[in-house]
N, C-alpha and C positions, 0 to 999 in steps of 0.2 A: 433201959433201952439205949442203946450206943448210935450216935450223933454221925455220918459217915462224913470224913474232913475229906475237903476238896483241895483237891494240888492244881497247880497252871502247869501245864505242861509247856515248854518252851517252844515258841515259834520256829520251824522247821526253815532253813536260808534254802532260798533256791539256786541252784549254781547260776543260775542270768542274773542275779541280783546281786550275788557276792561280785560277779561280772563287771555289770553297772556303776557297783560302789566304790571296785578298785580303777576303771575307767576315771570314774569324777575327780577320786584322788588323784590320780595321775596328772589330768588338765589343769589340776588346781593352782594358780599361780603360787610360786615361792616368791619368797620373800629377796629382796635382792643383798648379797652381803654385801657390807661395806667396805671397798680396801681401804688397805691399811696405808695410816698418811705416814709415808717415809719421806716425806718434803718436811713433815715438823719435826719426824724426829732427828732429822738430819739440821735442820735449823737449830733446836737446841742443844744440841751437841756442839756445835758453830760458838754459840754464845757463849757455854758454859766453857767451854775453853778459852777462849778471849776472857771470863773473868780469871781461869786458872793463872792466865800469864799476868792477868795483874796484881794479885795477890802472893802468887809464889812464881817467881819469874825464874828465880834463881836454880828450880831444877826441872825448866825446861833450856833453859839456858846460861851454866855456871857460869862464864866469861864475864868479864870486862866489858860494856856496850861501848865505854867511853876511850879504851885503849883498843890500838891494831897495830899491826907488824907492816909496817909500810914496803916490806920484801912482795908481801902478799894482797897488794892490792890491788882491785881491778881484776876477780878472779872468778869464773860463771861458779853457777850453784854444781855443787857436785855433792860427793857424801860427805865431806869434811865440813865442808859450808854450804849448808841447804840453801840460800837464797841469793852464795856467792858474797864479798868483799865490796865495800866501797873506796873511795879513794885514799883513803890513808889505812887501808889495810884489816877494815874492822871487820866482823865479821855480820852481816845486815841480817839473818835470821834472831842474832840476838838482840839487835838493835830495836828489830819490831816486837821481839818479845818484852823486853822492858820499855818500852813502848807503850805498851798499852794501856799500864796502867796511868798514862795520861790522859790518852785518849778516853778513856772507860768513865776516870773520877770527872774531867771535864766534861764527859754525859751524863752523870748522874747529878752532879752541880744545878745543870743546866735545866734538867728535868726538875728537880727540884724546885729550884726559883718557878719555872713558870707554873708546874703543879700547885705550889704552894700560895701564891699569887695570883694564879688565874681562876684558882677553886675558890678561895675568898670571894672573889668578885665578882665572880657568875654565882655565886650562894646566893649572897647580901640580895643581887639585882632580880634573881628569878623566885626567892623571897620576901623580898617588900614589895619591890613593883611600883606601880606610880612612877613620879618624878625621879626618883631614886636611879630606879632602871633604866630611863630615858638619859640619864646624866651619864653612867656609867659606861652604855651600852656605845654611846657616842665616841667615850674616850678609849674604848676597843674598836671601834671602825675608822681611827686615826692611827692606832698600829698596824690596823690591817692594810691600810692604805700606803703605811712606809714599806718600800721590799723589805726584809727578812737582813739579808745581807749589805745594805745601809743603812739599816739602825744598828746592827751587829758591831761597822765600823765607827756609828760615831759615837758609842757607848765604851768601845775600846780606846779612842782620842779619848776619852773624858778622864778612863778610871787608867789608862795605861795599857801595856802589855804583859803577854803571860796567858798562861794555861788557864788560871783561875777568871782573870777577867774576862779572856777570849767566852768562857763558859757563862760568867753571867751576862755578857751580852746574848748569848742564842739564848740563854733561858728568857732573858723580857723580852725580844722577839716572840717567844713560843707562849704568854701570858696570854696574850687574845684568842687563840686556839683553845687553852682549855677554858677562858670565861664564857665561853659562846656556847660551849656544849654541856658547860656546867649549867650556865643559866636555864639552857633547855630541856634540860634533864629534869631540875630544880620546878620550873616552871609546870610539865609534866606531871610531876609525882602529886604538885599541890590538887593539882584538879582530881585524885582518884575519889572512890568512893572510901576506902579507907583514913583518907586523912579526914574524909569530911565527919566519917565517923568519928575517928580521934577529937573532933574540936566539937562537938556534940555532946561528948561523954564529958566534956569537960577541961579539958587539956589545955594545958596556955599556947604560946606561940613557938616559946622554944622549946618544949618538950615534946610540941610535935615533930619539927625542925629536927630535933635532937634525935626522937627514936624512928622516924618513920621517913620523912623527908630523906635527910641527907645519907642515909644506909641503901636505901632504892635509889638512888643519884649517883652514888660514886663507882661502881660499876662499868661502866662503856667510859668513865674517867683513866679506867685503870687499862684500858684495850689501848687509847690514844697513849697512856705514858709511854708505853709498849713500844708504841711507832714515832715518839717523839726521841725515843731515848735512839735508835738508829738512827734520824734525822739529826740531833746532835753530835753525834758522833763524826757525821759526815759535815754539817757545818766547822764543826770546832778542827776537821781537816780541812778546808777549804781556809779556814783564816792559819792554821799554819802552814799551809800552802803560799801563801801572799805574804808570810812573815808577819803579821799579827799574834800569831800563838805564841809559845816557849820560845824559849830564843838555842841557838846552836852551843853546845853539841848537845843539847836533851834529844836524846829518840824518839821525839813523837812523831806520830803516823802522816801528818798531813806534812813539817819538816822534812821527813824521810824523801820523800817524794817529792819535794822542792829541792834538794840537792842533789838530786840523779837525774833532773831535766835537760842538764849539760852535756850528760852521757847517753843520750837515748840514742844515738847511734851505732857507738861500741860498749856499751855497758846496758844493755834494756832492762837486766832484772833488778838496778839500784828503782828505777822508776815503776814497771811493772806488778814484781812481785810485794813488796808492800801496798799497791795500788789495790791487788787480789784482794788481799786480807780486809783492808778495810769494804770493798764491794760484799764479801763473805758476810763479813761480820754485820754488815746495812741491812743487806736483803735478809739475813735474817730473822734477825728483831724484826722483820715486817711484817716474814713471815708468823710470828709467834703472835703480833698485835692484830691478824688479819682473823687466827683464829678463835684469841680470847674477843674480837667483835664478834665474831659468828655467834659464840656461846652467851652472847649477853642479847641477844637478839628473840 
């Protein structure tokens, strides 16, 4: 006796439902695209150039920064000299090109010291805690309370002048900035539910410190270097603006621009166009630090 096998025959659509269903899709909200951030990639293109001239100056600008044809001074930008001649003849596009790389190492110095200084401090304090932190935290709201650019000057009376020291001064300036958000960070991470696990299972103090703590803390550290490292760059021009930095004839950016103040009447691009490049190169790095904070966020 043969078993008769039952088939499902498929649900027949009815053209108002195929209707319906392509209606629904229709209304269905899309998803919105994101534009595309041509502000960052135009910022890092900004910066990654500004390091190209500090590292290889020479073939964006083969010349002499420290020789010029005193025939040829006082001459606007044109094709031969993009940024135009300063007064004995030199040619100021290459002058900000080899340039830079003072400006650049005096921010990276400067970042440095306070990175390096300020992450310590904020570790140790939002780490031990108690008295510790109370002491510490103190002697960060006495830097914060000196401006920025008169501690800057009277660290530079102490150690001298020059690129390098102009640099460690904005760096101990920039120390309480990152102690304060390191501490915070520090402080933070100790309360998760993970490190509580960590010290549960057994774990000492520095080995949570070591794996757990300070790897979830250094993070929104590395957004601020970001935005400290254009703030230096723009301090360490402000002090060779006032003749604290390098001394003459070095090219550096904030120099540049303290000896074309004379000529801002008939000569605007000794003072201007170097003035561009360093506002280029600021806003940039700010923009870069603005959106590695978003992404630690």
């Amino acid at each position: 006796m043969t078993v008769p096998v039952l088939t499902t025959l498929p649900t027949p659509v009815i053209p108002e439902q195929e209707a319906d269903a392509a209606g629904e899709a229709s209304i269905r909200p899309r998803r919105p695209r994101r534009p595309r951030p041509w502000g960052l990639y135009l910022a890092i293109v900004v910066v990654v150039l500004a390091v190209l001239w500090a590292v290889i100056p020479g073939v964006f600008a083969p010349g002499d920064p420290l020789t010029g044809t005193p025939a040829d001074k006082l001459l606007p930008p044109s094709a031969a000299h993009w940024f135009g001649t300063d007064t004995l003849g030199r040619d100021l596009f290459g002058r900000v090109v080899h340039g830079a790389v003072h400006s650049l190492s005096g921010a990276l110095i400067a970042v440095t010291v306070g990175l390096g200084f300020g992450t310590l401090i904020g570790a140790i304090a939002g780490a031990v805690g108690g008295v510790l932190d109370d002491v510490l935290m103190r002697v960060v709201d006495v830097l914060l309370a000196i401006p920025g650019l008169l501690l800057s000057l009277s660290v530079i009376i102490l150690l001298g002048f020059g690129t390098v020291n102009a640099a460690i001064a904005v760096g101990l300036g920039s120390i309480a900035a990152f102690a304060r958000l390191m501490r915070a960070e520090v402080a933070r991470v100790r309360r998760t539910e993970y490190v509580e696990a960590a010290y549960g299972s057994g774990a000492t103090f520095f080995a949570v410190l070591r794996r757990h703590v300070l790897p979830n803390s250094l993070t929104p550290i590395v957004a601020l270097a970001a935005l400290q490292f254009g703030t230096a760059i723009l301090a360490i021009s402000t002090l060779g603006f006032l003749g604290y930095g390098a001394p003459p004839p070095t090219p550096e950016w904030g120099l540049l621009i303290a000896e074309g103040r004379n000529y801002i009447g008939t000569a605007w691009w000794l003072t201007a166009l170097p003035g561009l490049v360093v506002v280029a190169v600021v806003l940039s790095a700010n923009r870069i630090s603005h959106r590695l904070g978003r992404n630690t966020r």
